[in-house]
N, C-alpha and C positions, 0 to 999 in steps of 0.2 A: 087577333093577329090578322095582318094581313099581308100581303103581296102582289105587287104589279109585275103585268108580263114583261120581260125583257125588253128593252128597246132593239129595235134592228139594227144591223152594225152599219147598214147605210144610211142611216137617221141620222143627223148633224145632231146631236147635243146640245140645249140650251148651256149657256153660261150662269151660272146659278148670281143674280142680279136682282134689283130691285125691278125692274121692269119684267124678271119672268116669273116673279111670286104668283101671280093672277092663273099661271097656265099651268101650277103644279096639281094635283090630284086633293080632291079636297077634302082628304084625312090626312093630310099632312099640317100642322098648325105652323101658320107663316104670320109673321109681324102684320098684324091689322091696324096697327096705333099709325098715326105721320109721323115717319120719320124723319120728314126735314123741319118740324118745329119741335125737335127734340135741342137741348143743349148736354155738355157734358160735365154732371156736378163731377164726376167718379174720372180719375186719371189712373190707370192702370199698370203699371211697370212688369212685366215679363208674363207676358201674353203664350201662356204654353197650352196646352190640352186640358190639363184639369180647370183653371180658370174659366175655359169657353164652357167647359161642361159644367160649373158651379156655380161661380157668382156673376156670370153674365148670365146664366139663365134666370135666376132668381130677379136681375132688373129687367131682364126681357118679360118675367111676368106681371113685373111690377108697374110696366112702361104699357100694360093693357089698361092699368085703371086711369082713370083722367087726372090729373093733377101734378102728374109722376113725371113729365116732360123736361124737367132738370135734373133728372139722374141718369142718364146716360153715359156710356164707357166714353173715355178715349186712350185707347192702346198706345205704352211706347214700349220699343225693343231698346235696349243698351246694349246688345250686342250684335258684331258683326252676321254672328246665326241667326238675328231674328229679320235678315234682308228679302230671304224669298218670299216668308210666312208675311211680311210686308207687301211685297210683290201682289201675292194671290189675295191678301182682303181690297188693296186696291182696288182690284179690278172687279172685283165679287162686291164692290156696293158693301166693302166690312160684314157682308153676310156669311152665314155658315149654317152647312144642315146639324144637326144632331140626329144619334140614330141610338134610340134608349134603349135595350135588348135585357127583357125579365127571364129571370127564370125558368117560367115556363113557357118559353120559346117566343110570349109577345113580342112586338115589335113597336115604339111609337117613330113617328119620326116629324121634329120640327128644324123651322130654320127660324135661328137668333140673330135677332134686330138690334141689340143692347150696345153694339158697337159703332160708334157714328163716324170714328177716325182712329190714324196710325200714326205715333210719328217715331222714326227713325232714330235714331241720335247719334248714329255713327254721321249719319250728313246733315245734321244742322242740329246741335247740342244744344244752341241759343233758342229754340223755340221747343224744346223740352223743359226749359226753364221758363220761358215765356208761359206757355201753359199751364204749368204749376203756381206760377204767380197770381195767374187769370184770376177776374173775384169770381168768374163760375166753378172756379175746382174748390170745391168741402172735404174731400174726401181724395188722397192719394193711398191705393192701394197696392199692396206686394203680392206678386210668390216666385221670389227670386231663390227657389230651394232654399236647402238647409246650408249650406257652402254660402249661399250669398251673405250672409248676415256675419260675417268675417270674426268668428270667436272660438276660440279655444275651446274643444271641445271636453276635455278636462276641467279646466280651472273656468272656463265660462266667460273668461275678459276676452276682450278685443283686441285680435292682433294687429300689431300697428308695422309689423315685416311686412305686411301681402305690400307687392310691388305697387298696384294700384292704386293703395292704400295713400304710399307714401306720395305719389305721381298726383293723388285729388290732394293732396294737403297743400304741396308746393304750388300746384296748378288749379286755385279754387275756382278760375274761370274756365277749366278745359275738362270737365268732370270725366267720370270713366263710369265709376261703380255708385250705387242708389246712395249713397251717403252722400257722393260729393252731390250729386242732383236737388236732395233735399237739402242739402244746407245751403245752397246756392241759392234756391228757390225761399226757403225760411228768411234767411238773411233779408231778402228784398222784400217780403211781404212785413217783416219787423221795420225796415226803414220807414217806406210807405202806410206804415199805422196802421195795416189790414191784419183781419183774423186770422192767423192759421187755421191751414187745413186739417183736419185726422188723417194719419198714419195708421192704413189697416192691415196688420199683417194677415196673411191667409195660407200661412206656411204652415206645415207640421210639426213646429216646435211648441213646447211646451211652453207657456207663460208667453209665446210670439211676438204679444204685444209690449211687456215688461221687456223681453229681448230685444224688442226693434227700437226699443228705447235707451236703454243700457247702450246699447250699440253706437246710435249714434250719436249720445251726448257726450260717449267716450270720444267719438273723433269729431265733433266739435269743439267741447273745450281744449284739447290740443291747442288749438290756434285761434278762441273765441270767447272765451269764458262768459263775457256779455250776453253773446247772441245760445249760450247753453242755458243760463240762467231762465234766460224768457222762453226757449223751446220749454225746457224744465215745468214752467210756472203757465203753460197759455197751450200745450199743445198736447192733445190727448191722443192715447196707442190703446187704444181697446183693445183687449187678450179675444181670441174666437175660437172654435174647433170646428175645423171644415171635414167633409168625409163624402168624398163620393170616387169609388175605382172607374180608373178612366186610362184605360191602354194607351200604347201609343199609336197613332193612326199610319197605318197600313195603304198598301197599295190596294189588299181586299176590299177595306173600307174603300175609297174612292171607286172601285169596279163598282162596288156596292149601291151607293148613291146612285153611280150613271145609269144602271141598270132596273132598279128599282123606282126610282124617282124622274130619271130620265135628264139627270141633269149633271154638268160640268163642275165638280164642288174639288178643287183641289187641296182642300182642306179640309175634310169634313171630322166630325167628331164622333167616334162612339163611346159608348158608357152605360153603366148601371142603371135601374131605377132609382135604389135606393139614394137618396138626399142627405144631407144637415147640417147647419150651420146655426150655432150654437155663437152670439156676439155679448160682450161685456157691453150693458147700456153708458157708453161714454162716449163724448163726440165732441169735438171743438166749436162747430159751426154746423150743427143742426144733422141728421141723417135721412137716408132715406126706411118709409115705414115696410122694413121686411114684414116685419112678423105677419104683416098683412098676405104674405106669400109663401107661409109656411116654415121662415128664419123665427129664432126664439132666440130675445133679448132679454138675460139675466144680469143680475147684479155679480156673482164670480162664478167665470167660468173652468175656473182650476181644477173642480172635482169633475168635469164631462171630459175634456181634453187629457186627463190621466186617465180615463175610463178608455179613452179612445187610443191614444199613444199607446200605451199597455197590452192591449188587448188586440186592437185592428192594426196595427202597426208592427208591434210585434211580432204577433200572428202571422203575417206576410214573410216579415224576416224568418223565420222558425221556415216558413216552406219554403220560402228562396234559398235559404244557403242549404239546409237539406236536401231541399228538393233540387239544385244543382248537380249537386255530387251523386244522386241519385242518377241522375239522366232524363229527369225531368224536364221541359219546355215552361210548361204555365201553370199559373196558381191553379185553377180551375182540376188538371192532369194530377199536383202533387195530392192535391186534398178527398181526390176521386179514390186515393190509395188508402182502405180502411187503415192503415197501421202509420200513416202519416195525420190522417183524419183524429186516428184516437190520441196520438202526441201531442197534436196542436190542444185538442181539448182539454187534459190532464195538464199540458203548461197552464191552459187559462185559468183551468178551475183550482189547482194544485199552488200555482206559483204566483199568481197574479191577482185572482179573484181575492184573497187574505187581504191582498195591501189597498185595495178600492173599498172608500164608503160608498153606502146605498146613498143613492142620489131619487129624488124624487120626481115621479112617471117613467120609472127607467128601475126594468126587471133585470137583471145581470144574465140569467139565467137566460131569459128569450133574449138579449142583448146576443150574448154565447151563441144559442143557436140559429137568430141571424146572420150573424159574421161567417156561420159555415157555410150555408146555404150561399152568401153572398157568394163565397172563395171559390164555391164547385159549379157556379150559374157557367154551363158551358157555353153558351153566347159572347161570354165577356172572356178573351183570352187575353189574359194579362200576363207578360213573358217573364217568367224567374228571372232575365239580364236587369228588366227593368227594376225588379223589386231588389233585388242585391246592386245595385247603382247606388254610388255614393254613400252606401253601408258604414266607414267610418262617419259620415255628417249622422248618421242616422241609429245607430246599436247604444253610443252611450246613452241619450234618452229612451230610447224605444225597450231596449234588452238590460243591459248593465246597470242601468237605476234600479231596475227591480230587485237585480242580482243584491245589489246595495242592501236594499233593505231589507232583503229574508237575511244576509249575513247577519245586519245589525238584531235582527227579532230572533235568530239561532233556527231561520228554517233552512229547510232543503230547497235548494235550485237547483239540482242535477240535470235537471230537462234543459235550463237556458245555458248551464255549464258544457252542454254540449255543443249548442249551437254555436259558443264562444269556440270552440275549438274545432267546430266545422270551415268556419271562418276563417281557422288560421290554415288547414290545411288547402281550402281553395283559394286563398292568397298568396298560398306556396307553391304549391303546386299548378294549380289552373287548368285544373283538366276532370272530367268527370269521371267515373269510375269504366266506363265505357272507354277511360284514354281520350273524348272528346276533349278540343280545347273550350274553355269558359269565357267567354267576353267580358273583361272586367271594367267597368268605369265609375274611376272614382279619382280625387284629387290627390289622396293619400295611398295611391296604387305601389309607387316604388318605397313609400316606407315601409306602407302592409307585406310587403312582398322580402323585402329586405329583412325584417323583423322574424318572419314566420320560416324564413330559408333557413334560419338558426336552430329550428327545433328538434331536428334529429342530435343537435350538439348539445342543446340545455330545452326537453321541454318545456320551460317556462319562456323560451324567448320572446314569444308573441306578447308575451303581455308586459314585457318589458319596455311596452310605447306607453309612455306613461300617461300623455297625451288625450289616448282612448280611455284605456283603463284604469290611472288614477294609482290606488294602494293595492289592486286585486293581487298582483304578487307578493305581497308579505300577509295574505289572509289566508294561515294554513290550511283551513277547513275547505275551501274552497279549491287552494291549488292541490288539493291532496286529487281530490274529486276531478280537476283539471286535466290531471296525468294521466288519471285513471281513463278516460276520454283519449287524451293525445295518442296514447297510446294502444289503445284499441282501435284508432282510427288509420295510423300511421302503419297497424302492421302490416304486414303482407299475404296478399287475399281479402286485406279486409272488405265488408260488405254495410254498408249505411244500415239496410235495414235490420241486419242483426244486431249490429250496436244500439241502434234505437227501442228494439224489443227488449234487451236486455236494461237497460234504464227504465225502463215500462216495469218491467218484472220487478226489478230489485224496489223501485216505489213500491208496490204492494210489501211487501216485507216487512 
């Protein structure tokens, strides 16, 4: 570990730039490769936190060995919110530091090269497609969250109501959302007899890549059947499971950098050590060699991503919605509380671990007790808002699929049956036991909210969104168990952590 003295407050601030890499401290690792004979194989579509901290570092380490000089990012935002984060790599030279914070208080800190450009698309949409066409993009990659990929979260099709939706159909020259960009883009590389590109999803869904496919040859053939046919037949959606917790960056973070590093980064990233990225070997037009940088390319990656979804995912949900209502701030705070600590574990091992096969170099059990050690790294404050954020995109896969299959095998899920009805009550309510108000963001805010205000009328109303939860209300064993929940949770006085001991208990029995 280490630490530099503070800069003095009358010290101008370098501007974190390609021309002040040479004057930072030199245990900081700064892009040593050229980066102006870099090109950009890799076009990147929704440039957030986790990406800078995931799959641009892995080409940043890739872009040190020789040869690697056409893999290179290039960022585009599709939405109006991505104009500052535009704004600040502009002028930062696309750089950014990273500040990696271990467990045991290490500290690394670099700045990632991997990004060579931005492009906008609310001001010139035309050269977002331009670029996508380019013969140097192989590789267009996502993480347009779980809400981008526009599908029912129930039945799993493609909703063809989203406003936008309708607006790239009618207007395939004026795109909005990643489907009309790519089809815009596919279309002209089909005319022109060029290869397509790969489609990498790097979301949190299951099957990502099966999904980003389904998705959009659903709203292509709409109005293409031609141009579905040869996506269909010539363009590959590698499935992946990415995994690294990455907060959202803070004004601490930015004091941080200035102070430690001595430099102007209005962007900076922190994050985890831990890594991974787990890719299905399929590629249209050739890839770049991770594995050489610690990425592991398998032939299916569907048993690691249900290890991951399941478990890391989960897991998060399990202390975000609890650990809300509790009066919790961050993962790190709720997992710190033995009796939150011993919940999460008894979900994994009790409810989760049955429905995962053993997957090969991968212990379940040190799996397990990495993922704790990861949640309690108090370095890494990851905020319950963020982890309960868009919760409907995220419970059917992560929580509810499990639920699924202990019903169908006749196990017990009483641990995740709670969580489901923690859910409902911080969607109703929205305040934590403390009376705090909750921040909630999610797209499905007024239907959650709408649904769950019913349930002092009919406990079951919450799950009457069918949407989310599918058949859960006509599976008696389940809603019996449900109520039993609602109702301990709803009463008056009630206290989180005694409901959750008493679910503890009664599994021993």
């Amino acid at each position: 570990m280490y630490m530099h003295h503070a800069q003095q407050v009358n010290v101008p601030l370098k501007t974190l730039n390609q021309q002040c890499l040479s004057t930072l401290p030199s245990d900081v690792d700064v892009p040593r490769y050229d980066r102006s004979k870099l090109t950009a194989g890799i076009v990147h579509i929704g440039v957030g936190g986790f990406h800078r901290a995931h799959q641009a570092v892995y080409i940043n380490e890739l872009l040190k060995q020789p040869g690697s000089e056409s893999w290179a990012i290039c960022g585009v935002g599709l939405l109006e919110a991505n104009r500052s984060l535009r704004d600040v790599l502009v002028k930062q030279d696309y750089l950014y530091s990273l500040t990696v914070r271990h467990p045991n208080g290490q500290i690394d800190h670099q700045v990632i090269g991997a990004m060579i450009d931005f492009l906008f698309a609310p001001e010139n949409k035309q050269a977002v497609i331009d670029r996508l066409i380019h013969q140097h993009t192989k590789i267009v990659s996502l993480t347009i969250t779980e809400g981008g990929y526009n599908f029912n979260p129930a039945t799993g099709e493609f909703d063809y109501s989203n406003p936008d939706i309708i607006h790239d159909m009618s207007h395939p020259e004026d795109p909005i959302t990643a489907f009309g960009y790519l089809t815009a883009a596919l279309k002209q590389r089909k005319i022109k007899g060029m290869k397509p590109f790969t489609v990498q999803s790097c979301d949190n869904i299951q099957h990502n890549g099966d999904m980003t496919r389904k998705m959009l040859l659903a709203f292509v053939n709409k109005n293409d059947t031609q141009l579905g046919k040869w996506i269909a037949d010539n363009v590959s959606f590698p499935n992946a499971m990415v995994d690294r917790i990455t907060p959202v960056t803070t004004k601490a973070d930015i004091d941080y950098v200035a102070s430690t590093l001595g430099i102007n980064d209005q962007w900076p990233i922190t994050c985890e050590a831990f890594s991974q990225w787990v890719i299905e070997d399929n590629f249209s037009d050739g890839r770049p060699p991770l594995d050489n940088v610690g990425a592991q390319f398998v032939a299916d990656v569907t048993p690691f991503e249900k290890m991951k979804i399941r478990l890391l995912n989960a897991g998060h949900s399990v202390l975000g919605l609890l650990g809300s209502i509790q009066g919790f701030a961050t993962i790190d705070e709720s997992v710190s509380d033995p009796l939150f600590a011993g919940y999460l574990r008894r979900f994994m091992d009790d409810e989760v671990t049955p429905l995962i096969e053993q997957l090969e170099g991968i212990d379940l059990t040190q799996y397990k007790d990495t993922l704790i050690e990861r949640f309690a790294n108090p370095n890494i404050k990851d905020s319950l808002a963020r982890i309960c954020s868009e919760s409907s995109a995220k419970l059917p896969k992560f929580i509810i699929a499990s639920i699924n299959e202990n019903i169908a095998l006749g196990r017990d899920s009483s641990l995740a049956t709670l969580v489901i009805a923690a859910w409902c009550l911080y969607s109703d309510k929205r305040v934590d036991q403390q009376g705090q108000t909750l921040a909630i963001s999610d797209q499905m805010a007024p239907q959650l909210h709408d649904f769950a205000s019913k349930t002092a009328q009919d406990p079951l109303a919450f799950l009457q969104l069918s949407d989310l939860f599918g058949d859960l209300c006509h599976q008696a064993s389940f809603c019996q168990d449900y109520r039993q929940a609602i109702a301990a949770l709803y009463a008056p006085e009630s206290e989180i952590k005694t409901i959750m001991q008493a679910r503890l208990d009664a599994k021993e029995q």
